[in-house]
N, C-alpha and C positions, 0 to 999 in steps of 0.2 A: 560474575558479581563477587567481590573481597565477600570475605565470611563478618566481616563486623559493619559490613551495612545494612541497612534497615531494610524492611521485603513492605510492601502492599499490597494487603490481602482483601479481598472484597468477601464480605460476607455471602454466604448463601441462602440467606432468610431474605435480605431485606436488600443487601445489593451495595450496602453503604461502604467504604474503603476505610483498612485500617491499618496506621500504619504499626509497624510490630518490630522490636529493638532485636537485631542479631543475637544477645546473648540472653533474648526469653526465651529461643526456642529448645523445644522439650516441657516444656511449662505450657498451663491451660489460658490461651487468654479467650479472650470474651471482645465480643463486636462491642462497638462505643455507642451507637445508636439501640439495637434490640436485646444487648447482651446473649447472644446466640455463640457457642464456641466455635472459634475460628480454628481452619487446621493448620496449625503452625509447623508442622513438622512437613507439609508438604508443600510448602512455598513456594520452596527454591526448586523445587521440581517439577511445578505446574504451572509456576506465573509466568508469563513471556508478556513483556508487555510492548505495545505498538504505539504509535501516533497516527490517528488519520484528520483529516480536516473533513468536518462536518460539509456536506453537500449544499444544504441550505443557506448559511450563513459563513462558510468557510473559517472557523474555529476549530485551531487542534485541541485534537482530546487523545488522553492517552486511555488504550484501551487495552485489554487483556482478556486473551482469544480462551483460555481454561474458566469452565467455570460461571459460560454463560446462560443463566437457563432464562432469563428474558433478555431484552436486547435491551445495550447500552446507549443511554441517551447524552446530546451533546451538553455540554455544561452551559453554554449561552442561551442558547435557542430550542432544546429540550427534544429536538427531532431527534428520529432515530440516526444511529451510526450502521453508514453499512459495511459492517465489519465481515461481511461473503467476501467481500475483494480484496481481503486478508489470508483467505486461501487460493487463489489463483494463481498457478506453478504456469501457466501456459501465456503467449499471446494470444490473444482477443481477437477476433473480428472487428474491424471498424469501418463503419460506414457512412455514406450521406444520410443516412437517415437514423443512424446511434449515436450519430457523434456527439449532438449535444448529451446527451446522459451518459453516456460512455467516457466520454474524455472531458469535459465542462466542468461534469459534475463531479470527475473521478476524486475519490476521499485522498488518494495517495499522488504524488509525481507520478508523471503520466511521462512512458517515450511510447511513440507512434515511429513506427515500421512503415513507410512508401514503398512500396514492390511492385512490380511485374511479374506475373508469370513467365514473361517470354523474356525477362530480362537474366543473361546466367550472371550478372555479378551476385544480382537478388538470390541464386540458389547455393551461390555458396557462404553467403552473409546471414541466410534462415537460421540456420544450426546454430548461431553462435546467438541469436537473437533468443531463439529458444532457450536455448542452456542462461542468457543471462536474466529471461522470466525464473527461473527455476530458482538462479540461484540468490535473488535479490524479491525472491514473494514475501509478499508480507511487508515489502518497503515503497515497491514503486509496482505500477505494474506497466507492461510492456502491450501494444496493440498492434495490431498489421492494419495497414490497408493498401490495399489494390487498387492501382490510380487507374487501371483500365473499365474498370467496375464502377467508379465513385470521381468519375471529373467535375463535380463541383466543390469536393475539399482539394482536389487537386490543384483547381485554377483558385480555390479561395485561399490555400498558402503556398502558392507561386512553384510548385514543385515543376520543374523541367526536367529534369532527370531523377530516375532511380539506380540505387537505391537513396533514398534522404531518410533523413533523423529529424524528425520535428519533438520538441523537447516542452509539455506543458508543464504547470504548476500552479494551483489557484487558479484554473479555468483560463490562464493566460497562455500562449506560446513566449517560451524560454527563451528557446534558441533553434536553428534549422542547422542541420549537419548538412552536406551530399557528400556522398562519400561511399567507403568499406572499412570503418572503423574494424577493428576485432574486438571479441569481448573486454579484453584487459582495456580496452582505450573507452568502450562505452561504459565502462563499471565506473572508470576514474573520472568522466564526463558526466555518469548521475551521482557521484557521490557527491557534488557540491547541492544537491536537492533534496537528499535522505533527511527526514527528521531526527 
């Protein structure tokens, strides 16, 4: 972030966001709603801020993972944000019977992993799948599923071979990969989905 743009700072009394001018920091401000002191000097240090799309009524909100000691509600629809799936470094488990909550509802882009066990292109496309949960948490999150486990999302998005990339967004299927992308190529393939 340049040093002369403004930071948004949510209070910790009341929860309300303020926004605060680069060259007040070092100076006392005060929230706009409860006048409670904001910490200005730690801004740029602790704010990280996200987007996810509310579950309920699919509205981005931006949110900010420092700082939250009750949980942040959507702007439209006032439901909670589940900003837990702002920490997840790992692929998911996905199944016939998570899918609708898991992936439907996921607040972020959603790519789903089709594997086999017994498939070796799947073992050596794991690693990279991993590493790109890791390296893109907090933006999208990544889920596996096992079509030998789960043949009703298998035959419900036509998957004939693994490994496949099925690609959600707002509860919708994106786009379906088959293939053995490498990371560089799936990172380039979700970055058209990042908020």
């Amino acid at each position: 972030m340049p040093d002369n743009a403004d930071d948004i700072i949510l209070c910790s009394q009341c929860g309300a966001k303020n926004r605060i001018a680069a060259n007040k920091a070092g100076s006392i401000a005060k929230c706009g709603r409860c006048h409670a002191p904001l910490p200005v000097d730690q801004a740029k240090s602790t704010a990280t801020t996200h987007i996810l799309r509310c579950s309920q009524c699919g509205t981005k909100n931006r949110v900010q993972l420092s700082g939250h000691a009750n949980h942040p509600k959507c702007g439209k629809c006032k439901a909670d944000l589940r900003i837990e799936d702002l920490r997840i470094a790992e692929a998911i488990l996905v199944s016939d019977s998570n899918f609708p909550e898991t992936v439907m509802k996921s607040p972020l882009p959603m790519l789903v992993y089709a594997m086999s066990p017994s498939c070796p292109s799947c073992s050596l496309v794991s690693p990279q799948v991993e590493a790109l949960a890791r390296e893109l948490r907090g933006r999208i999150r990544v889920g596996k599923l096992n079509v030998q486990l789960n043949p009703l999302l298998a035959s419900r998005f036509n998957i004939l071979g693994v490994p496949t990339f099925l690609i959600f967004d707002r509860g919708e299927l994106q786009e379906s990969l088959p293939g053995t992308p490498d990371r560089r190529q799936l990172t380039q393939i979700m970055s058209k989905y990042l908020y």
